[in-house]
C-alpha positions in Angstrom: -30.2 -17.4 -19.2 -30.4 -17.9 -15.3 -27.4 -19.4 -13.5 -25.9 -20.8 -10.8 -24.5 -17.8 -8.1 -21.5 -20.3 -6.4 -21.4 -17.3 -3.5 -24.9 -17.7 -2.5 -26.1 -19.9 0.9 -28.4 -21.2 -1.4 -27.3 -24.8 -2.0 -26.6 -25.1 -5.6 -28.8 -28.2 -6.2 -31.5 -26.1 -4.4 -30.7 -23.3 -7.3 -31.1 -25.6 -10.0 -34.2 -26.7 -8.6 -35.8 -23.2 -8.5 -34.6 -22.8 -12.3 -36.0 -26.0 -13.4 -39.3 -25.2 -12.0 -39.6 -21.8 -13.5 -38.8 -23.5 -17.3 -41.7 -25.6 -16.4 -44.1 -23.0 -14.5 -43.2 -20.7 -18.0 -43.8 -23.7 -20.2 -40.9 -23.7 -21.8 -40.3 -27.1 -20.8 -43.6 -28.2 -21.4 -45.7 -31.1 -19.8 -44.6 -34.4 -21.6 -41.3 -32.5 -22.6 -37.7 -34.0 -21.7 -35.7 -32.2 -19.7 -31.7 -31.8 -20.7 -29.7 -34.9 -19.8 -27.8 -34.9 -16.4 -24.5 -34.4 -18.8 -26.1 -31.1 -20.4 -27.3 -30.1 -17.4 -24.1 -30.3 -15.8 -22.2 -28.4 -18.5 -24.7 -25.9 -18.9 -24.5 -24.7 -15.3 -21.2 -26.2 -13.8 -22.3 -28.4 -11.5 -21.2 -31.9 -10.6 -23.1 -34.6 -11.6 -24.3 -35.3 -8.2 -25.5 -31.8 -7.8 -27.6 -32.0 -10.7 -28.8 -35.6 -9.5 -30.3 -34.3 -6.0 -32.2 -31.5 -8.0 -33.7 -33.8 -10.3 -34.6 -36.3 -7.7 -36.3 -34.0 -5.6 -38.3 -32.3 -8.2 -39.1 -36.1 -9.0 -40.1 -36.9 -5.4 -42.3 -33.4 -5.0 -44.4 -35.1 -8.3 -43.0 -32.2 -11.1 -41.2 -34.4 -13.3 -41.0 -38.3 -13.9 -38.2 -41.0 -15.0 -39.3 -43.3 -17.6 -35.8 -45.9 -17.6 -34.0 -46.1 -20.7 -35.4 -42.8 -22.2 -34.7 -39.9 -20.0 -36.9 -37.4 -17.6 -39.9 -35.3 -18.3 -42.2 -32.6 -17.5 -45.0 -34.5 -15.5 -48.8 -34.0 -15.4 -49.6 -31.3 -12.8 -51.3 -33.2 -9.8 -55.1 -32.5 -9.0 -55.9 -30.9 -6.0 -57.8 -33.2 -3.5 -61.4 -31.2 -2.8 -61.2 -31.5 1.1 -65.4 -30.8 1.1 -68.2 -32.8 0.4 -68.5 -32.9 -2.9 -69.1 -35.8 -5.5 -66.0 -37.6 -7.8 -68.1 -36.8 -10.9 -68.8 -32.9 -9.7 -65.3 -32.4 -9.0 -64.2 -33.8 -12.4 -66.7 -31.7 -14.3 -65.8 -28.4 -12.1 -62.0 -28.7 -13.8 -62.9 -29.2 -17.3 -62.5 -33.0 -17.1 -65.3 -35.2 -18.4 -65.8 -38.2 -15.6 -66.6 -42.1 -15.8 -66.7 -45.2 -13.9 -66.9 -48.8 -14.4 -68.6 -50.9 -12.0 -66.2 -53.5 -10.0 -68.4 -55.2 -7.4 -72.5 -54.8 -6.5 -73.6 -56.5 -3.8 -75.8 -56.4 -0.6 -73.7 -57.8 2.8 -74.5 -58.2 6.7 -73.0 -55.4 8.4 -70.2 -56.3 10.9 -69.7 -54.9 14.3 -67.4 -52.0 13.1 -69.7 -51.6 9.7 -72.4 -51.5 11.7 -70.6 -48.5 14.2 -69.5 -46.4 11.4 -73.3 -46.5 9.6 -75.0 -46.1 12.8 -76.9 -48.9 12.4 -77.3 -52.4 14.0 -74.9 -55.5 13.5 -76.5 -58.0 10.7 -78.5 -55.4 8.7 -78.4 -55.2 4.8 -75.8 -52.7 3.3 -74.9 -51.8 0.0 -71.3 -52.6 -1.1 -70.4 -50.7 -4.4 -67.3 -50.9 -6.1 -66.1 -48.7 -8.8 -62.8 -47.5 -10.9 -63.3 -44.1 -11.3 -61.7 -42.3 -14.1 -61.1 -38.6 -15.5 -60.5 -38.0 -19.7 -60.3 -41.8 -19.4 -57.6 -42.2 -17.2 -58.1 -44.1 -13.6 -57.4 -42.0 -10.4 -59.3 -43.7 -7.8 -60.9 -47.3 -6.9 -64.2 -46.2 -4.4 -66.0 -48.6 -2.3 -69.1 -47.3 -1.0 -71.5 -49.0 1.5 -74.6 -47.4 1.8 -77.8 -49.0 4.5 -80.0 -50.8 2.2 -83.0 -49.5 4.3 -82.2 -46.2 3.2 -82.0 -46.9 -0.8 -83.7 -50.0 -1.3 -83.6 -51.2 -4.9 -80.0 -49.3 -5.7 -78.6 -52.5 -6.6 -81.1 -51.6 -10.2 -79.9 -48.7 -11.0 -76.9 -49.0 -13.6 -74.5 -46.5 -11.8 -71.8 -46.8 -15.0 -70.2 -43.3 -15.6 -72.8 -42.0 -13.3 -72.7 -40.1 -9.8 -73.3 -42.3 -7.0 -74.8 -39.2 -4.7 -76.7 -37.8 -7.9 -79.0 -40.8 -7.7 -79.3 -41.0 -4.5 -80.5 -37.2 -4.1 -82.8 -37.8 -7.5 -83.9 -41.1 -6.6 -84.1 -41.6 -2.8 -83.9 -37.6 -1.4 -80.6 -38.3 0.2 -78.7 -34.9 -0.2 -75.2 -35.4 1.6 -75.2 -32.1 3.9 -72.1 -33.1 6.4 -69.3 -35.5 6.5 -66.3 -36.5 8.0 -63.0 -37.3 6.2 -60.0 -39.5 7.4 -56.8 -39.4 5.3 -54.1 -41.8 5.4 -51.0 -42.8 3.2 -50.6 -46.5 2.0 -49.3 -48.3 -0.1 -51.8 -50.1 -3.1 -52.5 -53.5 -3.0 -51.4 -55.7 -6.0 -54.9 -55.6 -7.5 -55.7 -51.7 -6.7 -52.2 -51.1 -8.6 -52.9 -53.0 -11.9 -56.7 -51.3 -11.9 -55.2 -48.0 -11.5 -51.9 -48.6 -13.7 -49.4 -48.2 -11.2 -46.4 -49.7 -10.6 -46.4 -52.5 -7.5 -45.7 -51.0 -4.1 -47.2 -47.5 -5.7 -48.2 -44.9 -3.0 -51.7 -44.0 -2.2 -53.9 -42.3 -0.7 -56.5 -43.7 1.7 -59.8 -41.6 1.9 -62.4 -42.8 4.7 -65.8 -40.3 4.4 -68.7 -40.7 6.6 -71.7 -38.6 4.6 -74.4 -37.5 6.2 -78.0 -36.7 4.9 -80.4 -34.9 7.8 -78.3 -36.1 10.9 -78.3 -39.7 9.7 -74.6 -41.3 8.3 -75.9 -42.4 4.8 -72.3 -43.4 3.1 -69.4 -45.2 4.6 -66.6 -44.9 1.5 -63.3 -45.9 1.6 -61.4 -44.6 -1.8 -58.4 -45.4 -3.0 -56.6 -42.4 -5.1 -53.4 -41.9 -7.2 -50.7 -40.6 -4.4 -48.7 -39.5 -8.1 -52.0 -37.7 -9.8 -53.1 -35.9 -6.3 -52.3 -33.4 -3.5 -53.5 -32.0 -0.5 -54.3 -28.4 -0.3 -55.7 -27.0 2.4 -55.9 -22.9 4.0 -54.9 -22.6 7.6 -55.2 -20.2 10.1 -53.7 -18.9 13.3 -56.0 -20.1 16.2 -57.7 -17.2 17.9 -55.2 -16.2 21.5 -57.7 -15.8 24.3 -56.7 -13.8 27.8 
C-alpha cells in the first residue's frame, strides 16, 4: 500500500493527493465511489486532519472528486475536453460515444443592433435569427447555446424543427452553408439564476462563456454565444515554443 514519506519536500497533503489520484486513475476507487472518510483517511496514513482536508479540497477544486453534504465525497465524472476547433455540439458528442439532444428554448427573428450588426457583418436593423437551445449528452444538460444567424442567409430556418438535431447540419444540407473558419472567445462567469436551474447547477455555479464567430466562404454566418458546465468541461490545448529569429 503507498504511504506517506514524512522526510520528503513533498508536502504531505501534496502526497496524499498523488495517491488519491492513482486509486482513481487505477479504478479502484471508481467513478461514483466514496472515498474513505477524513477520519480513515487520517488513520490510515498519519496525517492530521487538516492535512487530509487540503488534499481533498484540492482534488475537489481541480474537478476529480465531489462533496454531496451529509453523505460524504466521491469519485467524480471525468470532465469532457472542450474541442477548441470548429466543430458542431452534436459531432463532438457523437465522436466520444455519447448520443446528443437538444430542446428548443427560444425561436425568433430580431433587428440586429449596432454591436449585432458588427459581429455578423451586416447592417444595423436587418432580420437575424435568434435560436435558443439546452443542449444535452446521454440526457444530461452541458450547455445553453444561443445562435443568431442573418435571416438573408437561411431564410425559412425558423420551419425547420431543429429538436435533437445539428444546427450546422441543416444549414450545410439545407442552405450550403459549410462553416470553414471561425473565431472563438472564452471567458469564465458565473450562470445566471435561469442558466443554472436549466443546466442543474447550484446558484452562483461557474461557467464557461464561449463566443464563436463561424464563417462559411469569407462571410460570418453564426454569432453563438454558449453557455457550458465549468464542472463537466476543460480546456485542452498543445502549445509550442515560438520560432527564435536572428
Amino acid at each position: 500500500m503507498a504511504h506517506i514519506d514524512p522526510d520528503s519536500p513533498v508536502p504531505k497533503y501534496f502526497q496524499l493527493r498523488e495517491i488519491l489520484l492513482d486509486l482513481i486513475d487505477s479504478n479502484e476507487l471508481s467513478i461514483g465511489a466514496a472515498i474513505p472518510s477524513e477520519r480513515e483517511l487520517c488513520q490510515r496514513f498519519g496525517l492530521s486532519r487538516m492535512t487530509v482536508r487540503q488534499a481533498v479540497d484540492h482534488l475537489v477544486s481541480e474537478g476529480r472528486l465531489h462533496r454531496v453534504p451529509g453523505k460524504g465525497t466521491f469519485v467524480a465524472r471525468p470532465k469532457i475536453e472542450l474541442a477548441l476547433q470548429l466543430t458542431s455540439f452534436s459531432d463532438d458528442m457523437r465522436a466520444r460515444g455519447m448520443v446528443p439532444g437538444s430542446r428548443d428554448l427560444d425561436r425568433r427573428v430580431v433587428r440586429a443592433s449596432a454591436h449585432l450588426a458588427k459581429e455578423l457583418g451586416i447592417q444595423p436593423g436587418e432580420e437575424v435569427h435568434f435560436i435558443e437551445r439546452l443542449r444535452t449528452a446521454d440526457g444530461e444538460p452541458l450547455s445553453i447555446e444561443r445562435a443568431h444567424i442573418p435571416v438573408k442567409l437561411a431564410p425559412g430556418l425558423a420551419e425547420h424543427d431543429l429538436s435533437d438535431k445539428s444546427l450546422y447540419e441543416l444549414l450545410e444540407r439545407r442552405y450550403g452553408l459549410v462553416m470553414d473558419a471561425g473565431e472563438l472567445t472564452i471567458d469564465g462567469g458565473i450562470a445566471d439564476p435561469s442558466d443554472a436551474d436549466l443546466l442543474k447547477l447550484p446558484r452562483g455555479g461557474a461557467v464557461l462563456l464561449l463566443q464563436r464567430r463561424s464563417f462559411s466562404g469569407g462571410v460570418c454566418a453564426e454569432l453563438g454565444v454558449s453557455t457550458y458546465r465549468a464542472d463537466r468541461y476543460q480546456l485542452r490545448t498543445m502549445l509550442e515554443m515560438p520560432v527564435r529569429r536572428g
